[in-house]
C-alpha positions in Angstrom: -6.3 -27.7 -4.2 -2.2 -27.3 -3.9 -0.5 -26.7 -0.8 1.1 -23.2 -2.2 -2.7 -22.6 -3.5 -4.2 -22.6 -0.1 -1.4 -20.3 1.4 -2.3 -17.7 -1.3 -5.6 -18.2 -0.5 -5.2 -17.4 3.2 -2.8 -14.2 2.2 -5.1 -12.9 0.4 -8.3 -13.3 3.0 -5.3 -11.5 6.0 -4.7 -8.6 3.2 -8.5 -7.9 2.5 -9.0 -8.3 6.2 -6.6 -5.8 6.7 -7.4 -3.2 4.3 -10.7 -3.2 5.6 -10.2 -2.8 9.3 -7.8 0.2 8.0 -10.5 2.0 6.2 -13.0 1.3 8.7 -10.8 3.1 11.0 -10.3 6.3 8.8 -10.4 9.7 10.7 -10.9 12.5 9.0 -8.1 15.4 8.9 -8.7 19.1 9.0 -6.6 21.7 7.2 -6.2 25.5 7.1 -3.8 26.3 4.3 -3.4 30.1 4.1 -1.6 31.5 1.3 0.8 34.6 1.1 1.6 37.5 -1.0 5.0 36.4 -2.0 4.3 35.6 -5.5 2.8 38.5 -6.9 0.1 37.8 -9.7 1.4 34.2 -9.9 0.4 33.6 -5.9 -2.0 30.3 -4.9 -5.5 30.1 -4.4 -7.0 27.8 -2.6 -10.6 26.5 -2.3 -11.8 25.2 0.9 -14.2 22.4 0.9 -14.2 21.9 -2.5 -17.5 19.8 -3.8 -18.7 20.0 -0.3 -15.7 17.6 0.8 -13.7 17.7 3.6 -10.8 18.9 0.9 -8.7 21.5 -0.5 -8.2 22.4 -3.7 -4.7 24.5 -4.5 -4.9 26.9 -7.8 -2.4 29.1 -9.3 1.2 28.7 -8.5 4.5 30.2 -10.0 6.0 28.2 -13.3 9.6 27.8 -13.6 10.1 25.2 -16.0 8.4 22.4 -15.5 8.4 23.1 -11.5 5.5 24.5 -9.9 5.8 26.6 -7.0 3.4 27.6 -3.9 4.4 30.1 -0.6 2.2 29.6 2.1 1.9 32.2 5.3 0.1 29.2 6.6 0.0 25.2 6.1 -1.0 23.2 9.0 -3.2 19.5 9.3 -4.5 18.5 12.2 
């Protein structure tokens, strides 16, 4: 095996290593994402928990374009 073979080797082990010591240490964020009235018919919906996962799922919107709006009286993660 090559000296520059080796060192790839060794990179690669430290980057797996890495990325799972990262995911291992994962917490889990929680949102509340209210939206508001500003938008008329066109306003956001959201879906807490969709699937039964710790997620959000954000519907609706206002079009202008090809740029998708959202107004929020609340967005906060913690």
């Amino acid at each position: 095996m090559s000296k520059m073979g080796a060192i790839w080797r060794q990179l690669l082990a430290i980057s797996i290593s890495g990325v799972s010591i990262f995911w291992a240490d994962c917490t889990q964020a929680q949102s509340k994402i209210i939206p508001d009235n500003t938008l008329g018919a066109e306003k956001s919906n959201v879906i807490p928990n969709y699937g039964g996962l710790p997620v959000e799922v954000i519907n609706g919107g206002a079009t202008r374009g090809q740029n998708l709006f959202h107004s929020f009286l609340e967005f906060n993660v913690s």
